[in-house]
N, C-alpha and C positions, 0 to 999 in steps of 0.2 A: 772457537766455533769452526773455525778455516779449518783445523786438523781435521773435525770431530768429522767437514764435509769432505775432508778429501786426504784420505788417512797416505801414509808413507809408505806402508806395506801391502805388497802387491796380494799378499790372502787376503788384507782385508775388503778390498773391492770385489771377491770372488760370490760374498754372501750375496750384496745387491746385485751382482750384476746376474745371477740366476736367477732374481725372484727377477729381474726386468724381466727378461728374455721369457719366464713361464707367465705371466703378465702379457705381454705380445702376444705369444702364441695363442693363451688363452681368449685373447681381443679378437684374435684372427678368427678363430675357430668360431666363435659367437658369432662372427659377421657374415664367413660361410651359411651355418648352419642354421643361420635365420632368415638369410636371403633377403638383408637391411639394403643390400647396395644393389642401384638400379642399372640393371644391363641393358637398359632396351636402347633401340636404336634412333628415341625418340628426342632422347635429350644429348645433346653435344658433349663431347667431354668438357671439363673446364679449363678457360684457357690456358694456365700455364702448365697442366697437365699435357694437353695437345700439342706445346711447343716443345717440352718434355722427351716427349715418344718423335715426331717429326727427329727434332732433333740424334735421339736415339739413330733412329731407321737411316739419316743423312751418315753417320759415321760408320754403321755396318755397312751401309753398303759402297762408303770409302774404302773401306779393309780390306772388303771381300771383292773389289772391282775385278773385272773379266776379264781373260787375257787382249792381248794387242791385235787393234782390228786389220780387217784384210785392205790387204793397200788399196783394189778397189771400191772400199764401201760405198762412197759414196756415186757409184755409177750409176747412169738411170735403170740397169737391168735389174740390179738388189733393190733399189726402188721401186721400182714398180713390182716385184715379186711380194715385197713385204707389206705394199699398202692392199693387196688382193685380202691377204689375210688380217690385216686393220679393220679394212672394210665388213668384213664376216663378222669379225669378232668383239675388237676393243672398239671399235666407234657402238656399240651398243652402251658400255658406259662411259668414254671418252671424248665421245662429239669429233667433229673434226669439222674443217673450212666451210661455212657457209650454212652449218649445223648444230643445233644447242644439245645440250644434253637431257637424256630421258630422266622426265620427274622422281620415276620409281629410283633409277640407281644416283638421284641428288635425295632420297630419303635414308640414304645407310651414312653411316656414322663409323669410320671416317667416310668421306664424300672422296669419288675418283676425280683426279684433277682433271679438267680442260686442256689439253695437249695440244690446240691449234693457236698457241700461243708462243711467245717466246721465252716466258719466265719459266714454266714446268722443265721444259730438256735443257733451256743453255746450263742450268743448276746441276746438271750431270754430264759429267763426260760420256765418250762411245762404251770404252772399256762398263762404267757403271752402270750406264741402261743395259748392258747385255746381260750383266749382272739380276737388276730389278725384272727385264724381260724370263732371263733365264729361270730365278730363283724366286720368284714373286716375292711378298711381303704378309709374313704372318699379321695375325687378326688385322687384316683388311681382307678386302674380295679381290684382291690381285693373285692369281693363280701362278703356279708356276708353269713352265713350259711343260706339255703332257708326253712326248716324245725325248728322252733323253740321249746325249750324244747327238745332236743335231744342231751342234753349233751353229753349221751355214744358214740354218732357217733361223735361226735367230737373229744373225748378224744382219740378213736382209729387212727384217722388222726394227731391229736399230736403226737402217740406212735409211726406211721409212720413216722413222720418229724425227729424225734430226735433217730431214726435209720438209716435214709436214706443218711447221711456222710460219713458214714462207710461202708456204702453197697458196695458191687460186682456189676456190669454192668449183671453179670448172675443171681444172685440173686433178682435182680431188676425184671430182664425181667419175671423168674418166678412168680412173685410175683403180678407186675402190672400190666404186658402186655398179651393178649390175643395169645398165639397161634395159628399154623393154625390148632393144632391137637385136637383143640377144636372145630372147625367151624361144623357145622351141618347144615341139609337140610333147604335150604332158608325160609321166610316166609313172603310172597309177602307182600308189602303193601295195596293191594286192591282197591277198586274203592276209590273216593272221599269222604271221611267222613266229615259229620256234623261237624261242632267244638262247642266246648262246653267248657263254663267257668268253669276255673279250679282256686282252692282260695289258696295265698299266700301271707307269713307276712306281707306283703307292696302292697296288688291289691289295697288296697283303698287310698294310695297315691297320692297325685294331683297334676299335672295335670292327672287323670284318660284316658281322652280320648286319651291322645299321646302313650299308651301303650297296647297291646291286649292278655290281660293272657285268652289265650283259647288253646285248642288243638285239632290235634296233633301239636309239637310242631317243630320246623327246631332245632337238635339239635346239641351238638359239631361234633358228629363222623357220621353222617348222617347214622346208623347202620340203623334204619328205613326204609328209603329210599331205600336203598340198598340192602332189605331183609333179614339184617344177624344180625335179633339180639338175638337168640340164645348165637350166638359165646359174644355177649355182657352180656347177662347172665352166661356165663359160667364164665366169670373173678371173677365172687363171689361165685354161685353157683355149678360150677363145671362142667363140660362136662356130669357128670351123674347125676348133680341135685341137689345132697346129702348135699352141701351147706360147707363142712368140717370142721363142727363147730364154726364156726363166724356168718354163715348167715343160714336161715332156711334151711331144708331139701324138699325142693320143690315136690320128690314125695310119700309124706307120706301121701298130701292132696289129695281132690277130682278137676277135672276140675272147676267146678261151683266154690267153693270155691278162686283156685288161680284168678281166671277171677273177682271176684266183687275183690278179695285183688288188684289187679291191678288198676283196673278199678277205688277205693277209694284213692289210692295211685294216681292217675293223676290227678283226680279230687281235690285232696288236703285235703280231710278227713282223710286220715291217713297219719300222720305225715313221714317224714324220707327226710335228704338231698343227700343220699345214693338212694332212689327210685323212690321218683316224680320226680328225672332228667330223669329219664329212664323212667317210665310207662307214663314221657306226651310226648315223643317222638311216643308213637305206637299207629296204629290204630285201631280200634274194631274190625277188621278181625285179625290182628294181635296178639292182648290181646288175643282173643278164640283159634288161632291156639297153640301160647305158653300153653296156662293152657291146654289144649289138648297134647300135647306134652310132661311137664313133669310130666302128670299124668300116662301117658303110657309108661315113662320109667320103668325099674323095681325095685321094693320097696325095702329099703334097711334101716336098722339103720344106726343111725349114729355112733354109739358107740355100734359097736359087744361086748361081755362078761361082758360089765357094771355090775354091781351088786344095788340090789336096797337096798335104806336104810329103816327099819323097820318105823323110824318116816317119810319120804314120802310118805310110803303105808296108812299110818294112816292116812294123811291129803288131800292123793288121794281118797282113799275109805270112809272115816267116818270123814274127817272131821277137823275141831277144834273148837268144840262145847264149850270151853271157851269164845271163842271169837265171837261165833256165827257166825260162817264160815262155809257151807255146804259145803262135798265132792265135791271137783275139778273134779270129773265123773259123778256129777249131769249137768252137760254142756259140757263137753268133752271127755263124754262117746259116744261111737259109734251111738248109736242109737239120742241122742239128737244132738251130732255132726251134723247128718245129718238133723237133724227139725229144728235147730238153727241157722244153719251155724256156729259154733264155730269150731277152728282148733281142728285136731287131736295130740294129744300131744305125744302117744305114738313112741321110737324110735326116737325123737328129740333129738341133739345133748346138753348134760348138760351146758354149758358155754351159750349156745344162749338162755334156757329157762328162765336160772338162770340171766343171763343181763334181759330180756323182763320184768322179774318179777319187778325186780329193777327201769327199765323204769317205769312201769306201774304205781309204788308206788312213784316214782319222779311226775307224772303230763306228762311224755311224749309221754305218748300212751292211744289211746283210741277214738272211735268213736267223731268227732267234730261235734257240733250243732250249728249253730252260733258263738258265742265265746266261748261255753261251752264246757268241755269235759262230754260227757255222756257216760259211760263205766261202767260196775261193776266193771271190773277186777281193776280198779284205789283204790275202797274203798277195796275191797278184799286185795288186794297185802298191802297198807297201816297196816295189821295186822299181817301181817306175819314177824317176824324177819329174818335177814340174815342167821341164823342154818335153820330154816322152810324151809325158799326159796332152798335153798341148798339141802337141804334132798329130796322136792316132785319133785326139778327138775331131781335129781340123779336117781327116782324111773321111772319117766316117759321114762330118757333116755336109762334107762336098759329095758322095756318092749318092744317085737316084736309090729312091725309095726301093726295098726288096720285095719281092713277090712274099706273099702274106698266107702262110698255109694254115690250117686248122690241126688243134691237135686237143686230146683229153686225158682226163685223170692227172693230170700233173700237175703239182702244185708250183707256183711261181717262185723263184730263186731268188728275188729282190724284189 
C-alpha cells in the first residue's frame, strides 16, 4: 500500500501532482467567478487569518525599513512641523490625545490603529514608521506618501508619531488642532472653476479612466468650500503668516509670487505631501485672495536678533568661486527676485532654509518637467557642504526683511 501511496520514481508523482494543481486552479476559478467569498467590510477577517497578514505586513516592513534618521528628529521643530499635518490628516482615522476615533473609519476592515498609545509605535522603530508613513500598506486605507522624494516631510511625521504617546490632550490640541483664534475673514470659493489636470506619483496608473486627478479637489476638511482656509493655513503658518520656523515665512514674499507657488503646488510641479493636499483643494479666486492676504499682513523676521555668520555673508554676496558657485544674490537679490520670480530669502526662519537647502541637494525640490527635475538650486545645493548650508542660511535669517516688489507672468522656480 505505502509504495502504491508514495511511489520511488519521480514520473510517477508527475501524473497526480497535475491533476492537483488543475483541481486548485479549477476550485479558484469557481470561487472567483461565483463571487462565494465575502469581501465586504462587514465581517472581520478570521482570526488567525488576521494574525496571518499583520504578521506578513510586520516583516515587510522589517525588510523594507527606511534609511537612518536625522540626528535631529526628535527636536520640537520636526515635531511640531509633523503634528500640523497629523492633525489635517491621520487624526481623521487615528484619533490622537484626548480624542477617540471616528465610527465610519472603525467600520473598515482592517480597522486603523489608535496611535495615542504606546503599544502601535514602540512596535516599530523610526527607520520603520518612515517606512509604513513613506510606503503605506496595501489593502488597508493607509496611503502612501503623495509627494515623492520628500523624505524630510516625512521624517517630521515620524518625529510626530514617536512623540504623540506621551502627549497631553493640551498639547496635542496646540500643536495639531486649529483654533478659533486663528480663524480670519472668509474666502469665498467663487464661481465654478475650470478644472485642470494636476500630476501625481500614480496619475498614470491603470485603469486611468476610473480615476479623475484634476482640481479643485473635494477634500478631507471641506475648508474650501466653506471659505475658511486661512484658518487652515494657519495650522502651519501661523495666524500672522510667519510660519514659526518649520514652515516658510509667507509674508516676506510678493503676492504674484505665493500665487504661482500655490498654484505649482496643486498642479503638482512642486513637490510636498504637506501642500498639494491643501493647494488642490482651492480655487483660483481663492489661491489670488490667500497670496493677497499674506502679502499684506505686516512683514516680520522670523528670527529677530539672529546674528549672521561671516562665512554666509561670503557665499551670499561673492560667492564660492572654488566651486564655481555665483553669489546666492545674483537671484535672490531684490531686484532679480522680482524679474525672476525667485523667493526672497531675506529674514526667513534658519531651520527652514537650512532643511530646503538639504531638500534641494537630496533631488526633492525643484521645478518638474516631465519626469525631470530642472532646477539650478538642485546642482547648486549639491556643492555646498552642511557648515556652507548652515552659515548662508544663519546670514539670510539674521538680515531685515527685503522690500517686496510685484512682478507677472512668471512662473515660480520652487
Amino acid at each position: 500500500m505505502l509504495p502504491y501511496l508514495f511511489p520511488s520514481r519521480f514520473s510517477q508523482w508527475l501524473g497526480p501532482l497535475i491533476a492537483a494543481a488543475i483541481g486548485a486552479l479549477l476550485i479558484a476559478v469557481i470561487v472567483v467567478v461565483t463571487g462565494i467569498v465575502d469581501l465586504s467590510a462587514a465581517k472581520p477577517h478570521p482570526e488567525g487569518w488576521a494574525r496571518f497578514l499583520h504578521y506578513t505586513f510586520d516583516r515587510s516592513t522589517a525588510f523594507h525599513a527606511g534609511p537612518k534618521p536625522p540626528a535631529d528628529l526628535d527636536s520640537p521643530i520636526r515635531i511640531a512641523a509633523g503634528a500640523a499635518y497629523y492633525g489635517q490628516v491621520c487624526a481623521r482615522c487615528h484619533g490622537g490625545p484626548g480624542f477617540g476615533q471616528n465610527p465610519v473609519v472603525l467600520s473598515m476592515h482592517p480597522r486603523p490603529q489608535y496611535l495615542a498609545t504606546d503599544l502601535p509605535i514602540a512596535n516599530f522603530s523610526s527607520p520603520e514608521l518612515f517606512r509604513i508613513v513613506k510606503a503605506g500598506v496595501k489593502y488597508s486605507a493607509m496611503p502612501s506618501w503623495p509627494a515623492d522624494r520628500r523624505d524630510d516631510e516625512i521624517w517630521q511625521l515620524v518625529a510626530f508619531l514617536r512623540a504623540l504617546p506621551k502627549m497631553s490632550p493640551e498639547t496635542f490640541r496646540q500643536l495639531a488642532v486649529v483654533s478659533q483664534d486663528q480663524a480670519v475673514s472668509p474666502v469665498p470659493f467663487g464661481q465654478k472653476p475650470a478644472q485642470r489636470a494636476y500630476a501625481l506619483r500614480n496619475d498614470d496608473e491603470p485603469p486611468r479612466v476610473s480615476y479623475n486627478y484634476r482640481t479643485p479637489v473635494f477634500g478631507f476638511s471641506g475648508y474650501a468650500l466653506s471659505a475658511n482656509p486661512a484658518a487652515t493655513c494657519a495650522r502651519c503658518h501661523g495666524a500672522d503668516g510667519a510660519g514659526g520656523g518649520a514652515f516658510p515665512n509667507l509674508t516676506l514674499q510678493s503676492p504674484d509670487y505665493l500665487a504661482r507657488t500655490l498654484t505649482a503646488y496643486a498642479a503638482g510641479r512642486r513637490r510636498s505631501g504637506f501642500m498639494q493636499m491643501v493647494a488642490t483643494e482651492l480655487s483660483p479666486a481663492q489661491i489670488d485672495a490667500l497670496a493677497h492676504h499674506y502679502a499684506a499682513l505686516p512683514r516680520r523676521s522670523s528670527e529677530a536678533g539672529a546674528t549672521a555668520p561671516a562665512l554666509g555673508q561670503q557665499i551670499a554676496l561673492q560667492g564660492v568661486p572654488s566651486a564655481g558657485l555665483a553669489p546666492c544674490a545674483s537671484c535672490h537679490g531684490v531686484t532679480l527676485a522680482a524679474s525672476k520670480a525667485y523667493p526672497l530669502l531675506e529674514g526667513e526662519a534658519h531651520w527652514y532654509l537650512a532643511n530646503q537647502m538639504r531638500v534641494f541637494r537630496s533631488g526633492g525640490r525643484g521645478s518638474i518637467v516631465g519626469d525631470k527635475i530642472e532646477d539650478p538650486m538642485v546642482a547648486i545645493a549639491r556643492k555646498l557642504d552642511d557648515r556652507q548650508i548652515e552659515a548662508v542660511a544663519g546670514y539670510y535669517a539674521a538680515q531685515p526683511p527685503a522690500k517686496v516688489q510685484s512682478f507677472a507672468a512668471v512662473e515660480p522656480k520652487r
